[in-house]
ZAKE-243158 format. One record per residue (C-alpha): residue number from 1; residue in one letter; chain; x, y, z. Coordinates in pm, 1 decimal. Layout:
ZAKE-243158
node n:NUM | res:A | chain:A | u:X | v:Y | w:Z
...
***
This chain:
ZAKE-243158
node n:1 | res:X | chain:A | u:-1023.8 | v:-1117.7 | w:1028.3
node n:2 | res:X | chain:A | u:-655.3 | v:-1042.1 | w:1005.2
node n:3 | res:X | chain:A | u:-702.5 | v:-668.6 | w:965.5
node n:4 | res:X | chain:A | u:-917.0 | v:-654.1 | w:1276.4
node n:5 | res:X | chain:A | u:-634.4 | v:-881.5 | w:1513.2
node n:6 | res:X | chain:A | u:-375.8 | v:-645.3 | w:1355.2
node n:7 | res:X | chain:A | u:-588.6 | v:-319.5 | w:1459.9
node n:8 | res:X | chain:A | u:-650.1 | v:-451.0 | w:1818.9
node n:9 | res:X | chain:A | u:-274.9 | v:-540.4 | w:1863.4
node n:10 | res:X | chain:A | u:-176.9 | v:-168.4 | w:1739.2
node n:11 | res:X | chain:A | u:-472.6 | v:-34.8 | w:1937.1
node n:12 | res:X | chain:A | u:-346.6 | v:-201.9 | w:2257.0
node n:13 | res:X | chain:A | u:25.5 | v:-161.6 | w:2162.4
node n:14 | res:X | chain:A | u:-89.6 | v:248.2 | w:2154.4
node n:15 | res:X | chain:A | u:-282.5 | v:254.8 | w:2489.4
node n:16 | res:X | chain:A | u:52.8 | v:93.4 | w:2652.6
node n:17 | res:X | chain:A | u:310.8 | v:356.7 | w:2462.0
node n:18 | res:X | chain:A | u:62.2 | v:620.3 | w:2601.5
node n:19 | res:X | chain:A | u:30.8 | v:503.8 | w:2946.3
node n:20 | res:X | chain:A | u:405.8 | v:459.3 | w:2999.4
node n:21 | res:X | chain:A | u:394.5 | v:818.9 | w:2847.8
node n:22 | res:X | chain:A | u:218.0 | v:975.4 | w:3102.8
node n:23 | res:X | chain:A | u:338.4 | v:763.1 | w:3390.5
node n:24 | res:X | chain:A | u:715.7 | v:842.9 | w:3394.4
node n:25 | res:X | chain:A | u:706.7 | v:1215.2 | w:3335.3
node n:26 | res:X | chain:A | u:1039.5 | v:1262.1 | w:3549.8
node n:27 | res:X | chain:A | u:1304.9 | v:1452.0 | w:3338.7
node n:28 | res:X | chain:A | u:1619.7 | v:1243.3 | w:3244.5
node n:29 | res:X | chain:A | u:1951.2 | v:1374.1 | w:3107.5
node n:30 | res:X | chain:A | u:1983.9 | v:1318.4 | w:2731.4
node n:31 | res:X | chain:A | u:2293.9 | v:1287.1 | w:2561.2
node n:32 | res:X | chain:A | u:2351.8 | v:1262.7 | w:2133.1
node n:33 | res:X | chain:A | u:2676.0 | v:1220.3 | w:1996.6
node n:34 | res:X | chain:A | u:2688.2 | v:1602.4 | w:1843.3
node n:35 | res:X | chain:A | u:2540.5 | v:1759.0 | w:2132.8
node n:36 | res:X | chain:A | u:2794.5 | v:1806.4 | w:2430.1
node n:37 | res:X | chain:A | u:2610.0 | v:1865.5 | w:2697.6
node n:38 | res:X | chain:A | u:2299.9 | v:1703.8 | w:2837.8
node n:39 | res:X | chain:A | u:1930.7 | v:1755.9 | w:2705.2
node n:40 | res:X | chain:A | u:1675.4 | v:1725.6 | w:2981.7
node n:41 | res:X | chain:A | u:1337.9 | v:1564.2 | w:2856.5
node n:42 | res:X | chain:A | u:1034.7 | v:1341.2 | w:2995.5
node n:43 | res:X | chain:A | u:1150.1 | v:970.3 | w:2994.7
node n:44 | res:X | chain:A | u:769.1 | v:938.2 | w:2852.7
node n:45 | res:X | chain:A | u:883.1 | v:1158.4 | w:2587.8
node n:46 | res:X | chain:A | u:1232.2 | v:1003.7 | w:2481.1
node n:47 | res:X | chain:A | u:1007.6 | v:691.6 | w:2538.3
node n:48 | res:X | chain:A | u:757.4 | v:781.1 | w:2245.0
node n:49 | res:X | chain:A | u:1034.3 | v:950.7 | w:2034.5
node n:50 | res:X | chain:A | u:1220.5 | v:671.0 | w:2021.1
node n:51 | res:X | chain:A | u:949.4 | v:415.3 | w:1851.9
node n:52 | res:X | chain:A | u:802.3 | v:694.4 | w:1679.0
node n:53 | res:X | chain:A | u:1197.8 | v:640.4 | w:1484.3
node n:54 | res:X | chain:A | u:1235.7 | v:315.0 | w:1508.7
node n:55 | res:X | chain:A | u:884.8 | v:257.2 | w:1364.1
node n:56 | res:X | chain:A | u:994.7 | v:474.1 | w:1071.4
node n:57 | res:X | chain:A | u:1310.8 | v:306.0 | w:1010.1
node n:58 | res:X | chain:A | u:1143.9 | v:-40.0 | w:972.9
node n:59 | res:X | chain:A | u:862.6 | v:66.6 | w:753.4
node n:60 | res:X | chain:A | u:1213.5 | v:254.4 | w:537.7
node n:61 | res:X | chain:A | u:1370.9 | v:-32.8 | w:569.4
node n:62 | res:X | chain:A | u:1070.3 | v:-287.9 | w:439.4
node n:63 | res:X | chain:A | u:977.0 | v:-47.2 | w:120.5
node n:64 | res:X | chain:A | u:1328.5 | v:-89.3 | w:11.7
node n:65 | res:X | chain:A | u:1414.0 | v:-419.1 | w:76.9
node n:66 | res:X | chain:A | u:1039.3 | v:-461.8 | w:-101.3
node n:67 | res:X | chain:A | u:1144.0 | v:-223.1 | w:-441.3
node n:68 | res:X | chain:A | u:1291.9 | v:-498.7 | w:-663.2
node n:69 | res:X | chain:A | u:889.5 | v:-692.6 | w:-592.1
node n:70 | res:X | chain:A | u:697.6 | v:-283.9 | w:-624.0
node n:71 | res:X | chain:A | u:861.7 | v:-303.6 | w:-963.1
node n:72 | res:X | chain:A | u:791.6 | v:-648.0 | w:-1103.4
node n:73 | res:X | chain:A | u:459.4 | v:-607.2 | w:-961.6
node n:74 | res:X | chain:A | u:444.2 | v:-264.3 | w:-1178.6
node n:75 | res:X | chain:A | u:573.1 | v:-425.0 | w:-1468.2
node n:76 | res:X | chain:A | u:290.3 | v:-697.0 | w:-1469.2
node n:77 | res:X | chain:A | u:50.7 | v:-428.7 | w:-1458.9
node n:78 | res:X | chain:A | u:156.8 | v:-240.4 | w:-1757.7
node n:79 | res:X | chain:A | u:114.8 | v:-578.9 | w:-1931.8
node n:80 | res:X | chain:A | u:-207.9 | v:-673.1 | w:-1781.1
node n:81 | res:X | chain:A | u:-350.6 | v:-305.9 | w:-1891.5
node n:82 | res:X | chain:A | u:-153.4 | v:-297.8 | w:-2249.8
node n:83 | res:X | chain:A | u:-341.9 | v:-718.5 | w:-2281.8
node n:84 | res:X | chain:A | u:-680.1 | v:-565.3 | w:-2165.4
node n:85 | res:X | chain:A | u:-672.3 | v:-290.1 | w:-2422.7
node n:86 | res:X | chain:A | u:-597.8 | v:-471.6 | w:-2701.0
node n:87 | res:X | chain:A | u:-857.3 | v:-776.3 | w:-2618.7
node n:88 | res:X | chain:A | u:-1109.4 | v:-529.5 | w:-2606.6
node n:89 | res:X | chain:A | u:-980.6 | v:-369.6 | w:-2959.0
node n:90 | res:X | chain:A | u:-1010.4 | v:-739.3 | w:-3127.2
node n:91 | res:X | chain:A | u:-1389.4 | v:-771.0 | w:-2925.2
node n:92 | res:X | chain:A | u:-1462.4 | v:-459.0 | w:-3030.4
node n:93 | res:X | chain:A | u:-1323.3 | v:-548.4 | w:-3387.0
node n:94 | res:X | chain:A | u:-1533.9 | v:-924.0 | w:-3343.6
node n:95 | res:X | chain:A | u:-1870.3 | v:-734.9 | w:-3238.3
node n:96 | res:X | chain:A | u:-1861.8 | v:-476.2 | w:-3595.3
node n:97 | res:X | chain:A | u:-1803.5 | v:-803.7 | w:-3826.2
node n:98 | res:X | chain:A | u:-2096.0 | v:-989.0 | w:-3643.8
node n:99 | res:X | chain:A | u:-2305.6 | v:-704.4 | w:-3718.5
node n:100 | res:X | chain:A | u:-2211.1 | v:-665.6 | w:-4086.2
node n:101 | res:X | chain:A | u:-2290.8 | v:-1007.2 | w:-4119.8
node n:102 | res:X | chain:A | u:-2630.2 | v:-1007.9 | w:-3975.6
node n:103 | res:X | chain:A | u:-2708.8 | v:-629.6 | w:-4128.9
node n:104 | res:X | chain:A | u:-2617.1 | v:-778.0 | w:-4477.6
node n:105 | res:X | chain:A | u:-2960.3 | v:-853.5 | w:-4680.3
node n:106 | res:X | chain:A | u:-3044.7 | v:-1250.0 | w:-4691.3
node n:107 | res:X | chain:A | u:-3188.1 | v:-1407.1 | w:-5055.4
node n:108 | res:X | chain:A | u:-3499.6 | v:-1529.6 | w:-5028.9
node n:109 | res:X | chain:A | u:-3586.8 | v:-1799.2 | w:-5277.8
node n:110 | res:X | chain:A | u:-3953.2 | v:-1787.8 | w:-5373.0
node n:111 | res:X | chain:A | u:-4115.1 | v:-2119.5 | w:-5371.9
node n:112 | res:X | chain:A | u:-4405.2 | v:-2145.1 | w:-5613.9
***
């Protein structure tokens, strides 16, 4: 239910980005630090360059504020695996002595 909110909500989020896009398509002047003079581009354009960055320096800035967890959580799967393997050497190991025992030949006393 979540994922479906959170798809609607970028969805409509989208639609809006777009719509300003295409609305203001009036050149403004542009100016960045290194470049002296002015860069003329769609406000639309700067509009949808601008969160196109900002949306990648969030996401940058959650996976490494999130490393430290990616690594325990990394850790506890190399355990989990390296467990697994070696409870299914000792069922493995549990499974061949139950069937020596039951191959092995039974005495049969006979009653007379």
């Amino acid at each position: 239910m979540f994922e479906v909110i959170r798809i609607c909500l970028a969805l409509l989020f989208a639609l809006c980005l777009l719509a300003f896009a295409f609305l203001n398509l009036d050149p403004v002047s542009f100016r960045y630090f290194p470049m002296r003079a002015p860069v003329f581009v769609s406000l639309g354009l700067l509009g949808i360059v601008l969160v196109a960055c900002g949306y990648v320096a969030g996401r940058f800035d959650a996976w490494l504020s999130f490393g430290p967890l990616s690594r325990k959580a990394r850790e506890k799967r190399r355990t989990i695996r390296r467990l697994e393997k070696e409870r299914k050497k000792y069922a493995a190991a549990e499974k061949t002595e139950i069937r020596t025992e039951i191959a092995l030949p039974v005495e049969h006393k006979v009653l007379k």
